[in-house]
N, C-alpha and C positions, 0 to 999 in steps of 0.2 A: 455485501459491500466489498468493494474491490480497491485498496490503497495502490496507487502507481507512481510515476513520476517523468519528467522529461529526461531524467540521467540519475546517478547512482548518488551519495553521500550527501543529498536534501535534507535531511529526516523525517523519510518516509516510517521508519520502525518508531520513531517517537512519536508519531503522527496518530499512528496506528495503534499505538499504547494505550495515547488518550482516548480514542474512541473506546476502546476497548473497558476501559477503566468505569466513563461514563454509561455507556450503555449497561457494563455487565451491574451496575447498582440496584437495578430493577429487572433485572432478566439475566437468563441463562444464556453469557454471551463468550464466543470462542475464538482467541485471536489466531492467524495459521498463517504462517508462512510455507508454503508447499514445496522451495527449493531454495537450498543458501550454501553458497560457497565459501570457502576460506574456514572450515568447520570441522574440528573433529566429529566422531561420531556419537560422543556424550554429548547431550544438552548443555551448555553452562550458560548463568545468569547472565551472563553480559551479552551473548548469540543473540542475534534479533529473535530468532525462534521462542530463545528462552525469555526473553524478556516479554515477546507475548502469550508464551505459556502460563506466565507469572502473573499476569495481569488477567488473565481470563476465569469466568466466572464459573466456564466449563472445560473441563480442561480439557488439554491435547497432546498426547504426547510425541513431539514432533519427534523425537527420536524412530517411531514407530512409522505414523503416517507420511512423515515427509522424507525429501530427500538432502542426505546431509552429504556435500562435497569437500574435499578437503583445501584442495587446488582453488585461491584466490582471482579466478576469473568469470567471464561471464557464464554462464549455467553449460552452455551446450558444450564448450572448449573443458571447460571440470569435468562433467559426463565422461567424452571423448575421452579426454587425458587416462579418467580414472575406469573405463572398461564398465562405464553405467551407461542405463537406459532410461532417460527422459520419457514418459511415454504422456499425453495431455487426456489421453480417456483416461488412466488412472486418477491424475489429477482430478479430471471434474468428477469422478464418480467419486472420488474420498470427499471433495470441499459439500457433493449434493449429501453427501451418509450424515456429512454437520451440521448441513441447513434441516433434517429433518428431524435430528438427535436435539437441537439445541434452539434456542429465539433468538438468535442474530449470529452471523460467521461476518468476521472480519479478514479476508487473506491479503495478505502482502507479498507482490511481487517482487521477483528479482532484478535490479537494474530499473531500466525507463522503459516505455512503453513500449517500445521498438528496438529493444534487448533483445540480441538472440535468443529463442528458448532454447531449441535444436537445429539440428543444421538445415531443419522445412521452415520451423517456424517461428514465426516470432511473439513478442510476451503480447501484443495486439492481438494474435491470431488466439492464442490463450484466453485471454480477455473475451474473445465473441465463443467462447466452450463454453466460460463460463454462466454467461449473462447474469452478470451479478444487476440489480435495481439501483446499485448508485455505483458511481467509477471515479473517484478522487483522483485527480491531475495535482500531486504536490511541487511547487519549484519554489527557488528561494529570491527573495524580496532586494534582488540586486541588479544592476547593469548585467546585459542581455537575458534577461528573464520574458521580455517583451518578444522575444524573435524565438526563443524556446518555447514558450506556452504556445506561439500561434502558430508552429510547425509542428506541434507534437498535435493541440489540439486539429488542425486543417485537415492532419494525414488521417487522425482516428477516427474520422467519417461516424461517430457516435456522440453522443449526451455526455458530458464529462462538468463537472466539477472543481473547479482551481483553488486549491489553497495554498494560499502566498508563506512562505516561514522567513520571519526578520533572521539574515544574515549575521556572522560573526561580527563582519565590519559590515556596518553601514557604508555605504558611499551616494552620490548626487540623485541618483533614482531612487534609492533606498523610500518609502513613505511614497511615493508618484506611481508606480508600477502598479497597483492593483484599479488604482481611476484607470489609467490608459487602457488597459488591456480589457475595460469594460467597456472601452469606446472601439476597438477593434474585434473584441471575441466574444462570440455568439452565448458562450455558457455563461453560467454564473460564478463568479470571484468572489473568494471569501479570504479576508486577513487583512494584512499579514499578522501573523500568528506570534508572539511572545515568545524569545528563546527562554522556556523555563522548566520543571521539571515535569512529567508526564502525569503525574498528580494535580501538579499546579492547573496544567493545562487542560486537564479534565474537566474542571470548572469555566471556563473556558465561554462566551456565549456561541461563538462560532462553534463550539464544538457539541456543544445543547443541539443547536440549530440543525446542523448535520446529522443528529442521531435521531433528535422529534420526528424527521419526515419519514422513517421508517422502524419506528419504535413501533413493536406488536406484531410486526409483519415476520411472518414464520415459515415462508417459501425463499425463493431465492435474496440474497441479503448480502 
């Protein structure tokens, strides 16, 4: 299972928590974030890495497997900056070593879908190395949400998943956005999702929902 988004500070890592949380109750389940910027190179709890280190049932230690950048930008421009090499067969071959080590891999991208990974590719192009069985499209449950999900999902020429996250502020579309965008977009919409805590949210029915369709399944995840 692959968490994504249409642009960066969604709560894609919260998102990805609660999956992580719920699934890992009955299985051996491994949250991963393969590349995060803005990072020293120790783990700490509050690092989306760390916090899905934290929650997983199998652990990972992304200090190790992942790539930690220091430079707050998007992956390729961190790389660059910092004299690293992004390379996406490593990636898939580390995320494939977790799909056969463990009963589910949760990975979380960096940025939106269509995030530079390197200077060829992008997190889309990532996304088809992977072939993860389910691709979560997360955006947030406000005014132009509707022209972000149907541009991210149009371009992704793939099966994706929407989950809506209720916004700090509400505003007029706030509660409207996930009807519409089920009268415009082909995938399935799920939420909007409760700003609460990644435990809270674990419990979650959307987030049962999301896990049931591939709970058991021990290949790609």
């Amino acid at each position: 299972m692959v968490v994504t988004g249409v642009g960066t500070g969604l709560g894609k890592t919260h998102l990805a928590e609660a999956l992580v949380r719920r699934w890992g109750r009955n299985a051996r389940v491994a949250g991963f974030k393969p590349v995060e910027t803005g990072v020293g190179e120790d783990v700490c709890a509050t690092d989306d890495g760390g916090r899905l280190e934290a929650a997983s049932t199998f652990h990972v230690k992304h200090s190790e497997l992942g790539v930690r950048l220091r430079t707050p930008v998007s992956p390729h421009l961190a790389a660059e900056r910092e004299g690293r090499v992004l390379d996406v067969a490593v990636l898939t071959a580390t995320v494939e070593r977790l799909r056969q080590a463990c009963d589910g891999v949760v990975v979380e991208l960096a940025g939106g879908l269509f995030s530079p990974f390197t200077g060829a590719l992008l997190n889309a192009d990532v996304l088809a190395h992977l072939e993860p069985s389910k691709t979560i499209l997360v955006a947030v449950d406000r005014l132009g949400v509707l022209h972000d999900v149907l541009a991210t999902s149009r371009a992704a020429h793939r099966p994706l998943e929407v989950v809506l996250i209720d916004p700090v502020e509400r505003d007029a579309s706030t509660g409207t956005n996930a009807a519409e965008l089920r009268r415009f977009c082909a995938h399935v919409v799920w939420g909007p999702l409760p700003r609460a805590s990644s435990l809270a949210l674990a419990d979650d029915a959307t987030i049962a929902s999301l896990i049931s369709e591939v709970r058991g399944v021990r290949g790609p995840s």
